[in-house]
Backbone as numpy.savetxt, mean C-alpha at the origin, in Angstrom:
# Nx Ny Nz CAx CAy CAz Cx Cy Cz
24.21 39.00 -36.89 23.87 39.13 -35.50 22.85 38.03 -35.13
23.39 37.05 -33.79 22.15 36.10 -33.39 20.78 36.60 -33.33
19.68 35.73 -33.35 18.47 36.07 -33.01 18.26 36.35 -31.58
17.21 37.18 -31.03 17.31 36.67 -29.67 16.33 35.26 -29.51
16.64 34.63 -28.00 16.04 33.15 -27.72 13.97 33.75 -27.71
13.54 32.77 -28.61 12.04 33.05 -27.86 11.70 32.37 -27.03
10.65 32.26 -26.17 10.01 31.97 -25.21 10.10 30.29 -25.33
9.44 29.83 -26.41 9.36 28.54 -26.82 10.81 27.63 -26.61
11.72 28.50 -27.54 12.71 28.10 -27.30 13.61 27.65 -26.07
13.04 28.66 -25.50 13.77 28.80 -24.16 13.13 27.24 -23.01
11.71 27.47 -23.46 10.79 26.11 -22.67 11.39 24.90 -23.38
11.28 24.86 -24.69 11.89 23.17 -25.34 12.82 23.18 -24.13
14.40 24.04 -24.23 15.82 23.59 -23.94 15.84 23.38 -22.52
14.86 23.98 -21.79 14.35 24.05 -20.23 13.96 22.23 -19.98
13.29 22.06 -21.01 12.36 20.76 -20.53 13.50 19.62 -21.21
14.45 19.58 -22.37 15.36 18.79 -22.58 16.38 18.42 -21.63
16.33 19.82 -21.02 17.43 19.48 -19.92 17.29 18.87 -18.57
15.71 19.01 -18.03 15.03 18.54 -16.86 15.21 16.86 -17.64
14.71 16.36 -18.78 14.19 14.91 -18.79 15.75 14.15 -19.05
16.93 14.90 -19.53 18.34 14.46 -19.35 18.53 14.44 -17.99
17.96 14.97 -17.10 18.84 14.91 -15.86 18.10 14.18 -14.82
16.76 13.54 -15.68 15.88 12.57 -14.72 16.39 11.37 -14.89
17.16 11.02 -16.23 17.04 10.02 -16.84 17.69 8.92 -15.62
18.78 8.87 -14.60 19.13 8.26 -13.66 18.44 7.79 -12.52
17.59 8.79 -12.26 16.79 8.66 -11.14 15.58 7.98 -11.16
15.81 7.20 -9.79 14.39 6.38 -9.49 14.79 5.06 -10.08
15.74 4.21 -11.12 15.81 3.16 -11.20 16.40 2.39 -10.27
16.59 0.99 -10.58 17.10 -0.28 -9.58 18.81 -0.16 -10.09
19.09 0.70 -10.51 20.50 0.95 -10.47 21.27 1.55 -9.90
20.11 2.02 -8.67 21.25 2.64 -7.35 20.87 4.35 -7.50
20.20 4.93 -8.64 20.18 6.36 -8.80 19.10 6.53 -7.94
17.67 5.79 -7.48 16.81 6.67 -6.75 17.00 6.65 -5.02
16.63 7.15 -4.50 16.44 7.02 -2.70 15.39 5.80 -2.89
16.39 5.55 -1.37 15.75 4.07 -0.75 15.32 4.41 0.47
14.86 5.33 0.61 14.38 6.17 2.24 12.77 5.57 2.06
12.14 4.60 2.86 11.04 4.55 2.90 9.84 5.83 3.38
8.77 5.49 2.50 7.73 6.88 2.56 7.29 6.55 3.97
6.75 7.61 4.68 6.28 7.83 5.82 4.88 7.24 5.60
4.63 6.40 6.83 3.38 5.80 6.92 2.38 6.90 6.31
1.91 7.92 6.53 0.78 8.42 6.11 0.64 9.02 4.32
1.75 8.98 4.11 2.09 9.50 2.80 1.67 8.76 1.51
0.96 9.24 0.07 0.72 8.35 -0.75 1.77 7.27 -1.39
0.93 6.01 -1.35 1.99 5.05 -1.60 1.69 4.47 -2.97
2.30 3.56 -3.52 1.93 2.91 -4.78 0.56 2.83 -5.40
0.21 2.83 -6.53 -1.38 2.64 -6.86 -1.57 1.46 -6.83
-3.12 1.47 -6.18 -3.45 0.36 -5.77 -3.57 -0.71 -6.41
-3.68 -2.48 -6.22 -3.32 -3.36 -7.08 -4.52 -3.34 -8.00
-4.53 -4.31 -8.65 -5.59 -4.55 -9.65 -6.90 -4.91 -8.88
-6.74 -5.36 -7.93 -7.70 -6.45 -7.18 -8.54 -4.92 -6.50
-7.93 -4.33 -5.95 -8.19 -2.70 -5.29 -9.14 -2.17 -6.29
-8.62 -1.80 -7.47 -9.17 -1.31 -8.14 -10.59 -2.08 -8.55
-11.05 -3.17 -8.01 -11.64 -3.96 -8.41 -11.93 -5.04 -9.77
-10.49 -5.09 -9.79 -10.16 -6.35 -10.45 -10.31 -7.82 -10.54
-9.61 -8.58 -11.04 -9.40 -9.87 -10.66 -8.87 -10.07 -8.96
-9.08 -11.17 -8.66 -8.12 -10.46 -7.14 -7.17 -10.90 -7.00
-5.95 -10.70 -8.13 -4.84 -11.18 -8.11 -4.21 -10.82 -6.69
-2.70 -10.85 -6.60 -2.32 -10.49 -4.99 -1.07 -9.88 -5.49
-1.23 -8.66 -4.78 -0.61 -7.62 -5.31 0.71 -7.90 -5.41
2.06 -7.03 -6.08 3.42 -7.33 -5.89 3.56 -7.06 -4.53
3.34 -6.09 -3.92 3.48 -5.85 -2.48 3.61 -7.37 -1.45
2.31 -7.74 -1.43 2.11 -8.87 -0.78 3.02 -9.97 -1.35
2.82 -10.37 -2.40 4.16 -11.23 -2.91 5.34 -11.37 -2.44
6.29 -10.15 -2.26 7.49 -10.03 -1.51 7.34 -9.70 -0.39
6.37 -9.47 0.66 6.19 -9.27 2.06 6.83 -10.11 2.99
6.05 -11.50 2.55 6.61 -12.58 3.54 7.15 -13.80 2.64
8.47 -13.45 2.79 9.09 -14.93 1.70 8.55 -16.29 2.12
7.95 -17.10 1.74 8.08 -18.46 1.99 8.88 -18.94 3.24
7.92 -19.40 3.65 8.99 -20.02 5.37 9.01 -18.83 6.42
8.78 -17.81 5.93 8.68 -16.67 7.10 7.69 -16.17 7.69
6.92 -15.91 8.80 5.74 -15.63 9.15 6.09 -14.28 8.97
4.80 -13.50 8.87 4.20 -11.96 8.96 4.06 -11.74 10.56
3.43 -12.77 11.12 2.95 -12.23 12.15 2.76 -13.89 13.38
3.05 -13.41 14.44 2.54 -14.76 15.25 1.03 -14.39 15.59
0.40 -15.36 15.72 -1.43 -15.37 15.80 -1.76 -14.09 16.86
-0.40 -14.99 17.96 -1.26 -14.15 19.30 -0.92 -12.46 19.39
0.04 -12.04 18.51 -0.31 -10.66 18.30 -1.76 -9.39 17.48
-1.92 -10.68 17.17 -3.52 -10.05 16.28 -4.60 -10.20 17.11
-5.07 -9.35 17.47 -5.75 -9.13 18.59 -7.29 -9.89 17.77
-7.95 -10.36 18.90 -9.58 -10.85 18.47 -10.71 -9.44 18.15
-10.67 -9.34 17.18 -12.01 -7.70 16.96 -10.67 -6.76 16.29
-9.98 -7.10 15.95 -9.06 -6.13 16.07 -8.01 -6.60 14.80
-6.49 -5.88 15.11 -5.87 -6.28 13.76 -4.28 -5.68 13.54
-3.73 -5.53 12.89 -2.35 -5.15 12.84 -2.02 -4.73 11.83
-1.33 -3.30 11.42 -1.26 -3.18 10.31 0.54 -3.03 10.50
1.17 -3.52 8.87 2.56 -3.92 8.68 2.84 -2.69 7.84
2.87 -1.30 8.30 3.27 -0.48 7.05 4.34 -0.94 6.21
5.73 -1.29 6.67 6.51 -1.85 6.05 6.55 -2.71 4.70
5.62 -3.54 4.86 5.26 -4.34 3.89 3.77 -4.15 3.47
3.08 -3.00 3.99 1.59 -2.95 3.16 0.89 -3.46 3.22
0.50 -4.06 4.40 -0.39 -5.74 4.44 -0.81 -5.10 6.08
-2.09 -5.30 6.08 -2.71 -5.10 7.77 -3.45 -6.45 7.63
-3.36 -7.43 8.87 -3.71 -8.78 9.31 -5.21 -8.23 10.03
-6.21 -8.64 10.27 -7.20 -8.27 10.77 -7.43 -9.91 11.93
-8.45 -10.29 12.81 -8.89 -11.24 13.01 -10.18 -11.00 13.40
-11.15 -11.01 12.76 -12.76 -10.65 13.01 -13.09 -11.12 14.35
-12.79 -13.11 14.24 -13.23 -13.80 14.84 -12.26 -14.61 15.52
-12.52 -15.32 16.78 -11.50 -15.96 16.91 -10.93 -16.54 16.08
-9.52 -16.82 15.87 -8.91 -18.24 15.03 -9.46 -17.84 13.53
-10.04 -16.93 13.44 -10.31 -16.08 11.71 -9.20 -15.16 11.70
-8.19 -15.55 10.83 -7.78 -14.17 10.14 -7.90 -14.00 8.82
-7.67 -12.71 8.76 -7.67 -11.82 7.43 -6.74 -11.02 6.54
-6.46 -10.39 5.50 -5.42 -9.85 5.50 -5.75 -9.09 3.68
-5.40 -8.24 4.52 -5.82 -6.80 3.45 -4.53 -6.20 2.93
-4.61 -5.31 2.10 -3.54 -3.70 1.37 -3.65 -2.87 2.49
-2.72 -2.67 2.63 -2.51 -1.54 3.49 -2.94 -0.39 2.93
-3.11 0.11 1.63 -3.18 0.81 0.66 -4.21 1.74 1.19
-4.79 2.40 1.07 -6.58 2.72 0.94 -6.64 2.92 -1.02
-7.86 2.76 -0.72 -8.21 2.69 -2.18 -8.73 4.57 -2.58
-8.90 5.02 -1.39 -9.22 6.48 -1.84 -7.89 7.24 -2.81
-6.79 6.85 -2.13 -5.76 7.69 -2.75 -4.42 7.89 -2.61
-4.62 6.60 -2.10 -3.24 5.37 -2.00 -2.14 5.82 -0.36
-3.29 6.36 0.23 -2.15 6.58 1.37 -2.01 5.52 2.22
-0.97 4.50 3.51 -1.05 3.31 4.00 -2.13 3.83 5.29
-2.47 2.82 5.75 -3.34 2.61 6.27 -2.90 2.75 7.67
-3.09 3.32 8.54 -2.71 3.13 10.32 -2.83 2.58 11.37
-3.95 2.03 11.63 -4.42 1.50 12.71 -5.54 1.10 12.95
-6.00 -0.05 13.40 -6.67 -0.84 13.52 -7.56 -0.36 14.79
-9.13 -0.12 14.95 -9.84 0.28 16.21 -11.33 -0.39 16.06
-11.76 -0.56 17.00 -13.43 -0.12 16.97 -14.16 -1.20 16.00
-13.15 -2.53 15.21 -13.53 -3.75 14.09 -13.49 -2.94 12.69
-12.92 -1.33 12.89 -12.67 -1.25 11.25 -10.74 -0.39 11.27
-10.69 -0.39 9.61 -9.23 -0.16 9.79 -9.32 1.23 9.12
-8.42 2.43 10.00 -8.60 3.25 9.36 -7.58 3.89 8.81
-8.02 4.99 7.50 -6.85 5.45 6.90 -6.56 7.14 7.57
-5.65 7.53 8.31 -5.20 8.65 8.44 -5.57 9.80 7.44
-5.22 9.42 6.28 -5.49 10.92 5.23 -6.64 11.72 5.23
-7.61 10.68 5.19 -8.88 11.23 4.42 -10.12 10.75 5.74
-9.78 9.91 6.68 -10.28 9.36 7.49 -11.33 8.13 7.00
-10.79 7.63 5.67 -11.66 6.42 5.27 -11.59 5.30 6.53
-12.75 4.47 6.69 -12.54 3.32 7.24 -12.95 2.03 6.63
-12.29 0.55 6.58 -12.48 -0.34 6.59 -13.20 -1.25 7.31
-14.28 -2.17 7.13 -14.65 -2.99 7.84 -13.13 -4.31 7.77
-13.15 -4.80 9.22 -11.65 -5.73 9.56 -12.21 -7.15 8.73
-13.16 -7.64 8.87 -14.45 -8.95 8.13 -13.83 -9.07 6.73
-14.07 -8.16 6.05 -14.18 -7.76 4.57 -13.57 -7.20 3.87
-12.80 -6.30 4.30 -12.05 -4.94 3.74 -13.11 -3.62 3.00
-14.20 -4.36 3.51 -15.03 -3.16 2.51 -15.63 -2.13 3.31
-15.81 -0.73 2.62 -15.75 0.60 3.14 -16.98 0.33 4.33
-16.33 0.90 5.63 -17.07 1.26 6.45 -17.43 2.74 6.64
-16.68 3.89 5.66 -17.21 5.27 6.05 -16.32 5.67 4.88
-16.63 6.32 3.83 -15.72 7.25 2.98 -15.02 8.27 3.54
-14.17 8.91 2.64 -14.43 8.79 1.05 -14.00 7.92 0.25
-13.00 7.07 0.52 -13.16 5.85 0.17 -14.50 4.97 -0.15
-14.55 4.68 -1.70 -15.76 3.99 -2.22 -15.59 2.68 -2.69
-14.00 2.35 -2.53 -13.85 0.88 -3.27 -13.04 0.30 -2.07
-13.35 -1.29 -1.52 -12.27 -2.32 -0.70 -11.31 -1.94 -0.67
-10.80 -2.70 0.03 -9.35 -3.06 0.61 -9.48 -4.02 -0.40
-7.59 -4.42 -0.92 -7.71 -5.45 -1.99 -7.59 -7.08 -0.77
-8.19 -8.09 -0.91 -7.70 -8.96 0.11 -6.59 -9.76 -0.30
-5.97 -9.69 0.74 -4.50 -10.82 0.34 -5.04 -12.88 0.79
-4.27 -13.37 0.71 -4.41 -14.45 0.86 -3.68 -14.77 2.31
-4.05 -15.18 3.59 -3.51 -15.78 4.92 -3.58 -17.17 4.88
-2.86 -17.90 5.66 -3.14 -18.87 6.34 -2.46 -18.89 7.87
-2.77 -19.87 8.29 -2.35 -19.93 10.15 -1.81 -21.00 10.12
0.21 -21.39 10.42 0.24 -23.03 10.73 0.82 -22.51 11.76
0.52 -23.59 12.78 0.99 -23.34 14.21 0.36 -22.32 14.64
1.49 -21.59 15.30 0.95 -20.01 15.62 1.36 -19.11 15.18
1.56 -19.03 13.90 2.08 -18.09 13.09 1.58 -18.14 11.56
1.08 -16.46 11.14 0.37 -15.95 10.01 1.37 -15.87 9.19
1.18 -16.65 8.11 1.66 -16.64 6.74 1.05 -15.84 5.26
1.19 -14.91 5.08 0.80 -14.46 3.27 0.64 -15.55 2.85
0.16 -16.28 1.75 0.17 -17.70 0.36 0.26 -16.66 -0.73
């Protein structure tokens, strides 16, 4: 006569069968959703530079704006003010005239994107962290660490990632 299943048993064959049936999902082979996350929702962990790293430039920013393509034309970035690209994770700031800037959309509190630009800081919806637009650095927690900064330039009238 079989044994009956114990408990254990029952959890191994439970959890063999969950990590067989993950095994498709989420790769670049077509098994995960391609439904982009909702602006307020946690997004990727933040780059190295975020974390206060080197300030490499994140993968995000890398593939944002291919070469030859602007992010943004100048005169949409308001002076004191700023633009954020949920799409691509990158908010353009311009402190000063003819200064721009360009940050992670990220927040560094806990990776949710960032919303909207007010008042010379950028703020995050979740947690209500804010950014100074200058710097990327915390204007009000709980956020305790920058914005990671990306690299801009301006030719013509149009903002480029480098």
């Amino acid at each position: 006569m079989p044994q009956p299943a114990t408990r254990r048993t029952v959890l191994a064959t439970g959890a063999g069968a969950l990590a067989l049936g993950c095994v498709g999902c989420g790769g670049d082979e077509g098994g995960g959703s391609t439904a982009p996350l909702p602006p307020t929702a946690p997004a990727s962990p933040p780059s190295p530079a975020a974390e206060g790293g080197a300030g490499e430039t994140s993968p995000a920013a890398r593939e944002a704006a291919p070469a030859g393509e602007p992010l943004a034309l100048a005169g949409d970035i308001p002076v004191g003010g700023g633009k954020v690209f949920a799409d691509r994770k990158i908010v353009v700031t311009q402190p000063e005239k003819g200064r721009f800037k360009a940050f992670s959309a990220v927040c560094t509190h806990q990776g949710c994107t960032v919303s909207q630009v007010s008042d010379g800081t950028i703020l995050c919806p979740c947690h209500t962290s804010r950014f100074h637009i200058a710097d990327g650095s915390v204007a009000g927690g709980p956020a305790s660490r920058p914005l990671a900064e990306e690299p801009v330039t301006v030719r013509g009238n149009s903002v480029y990632l480098t």
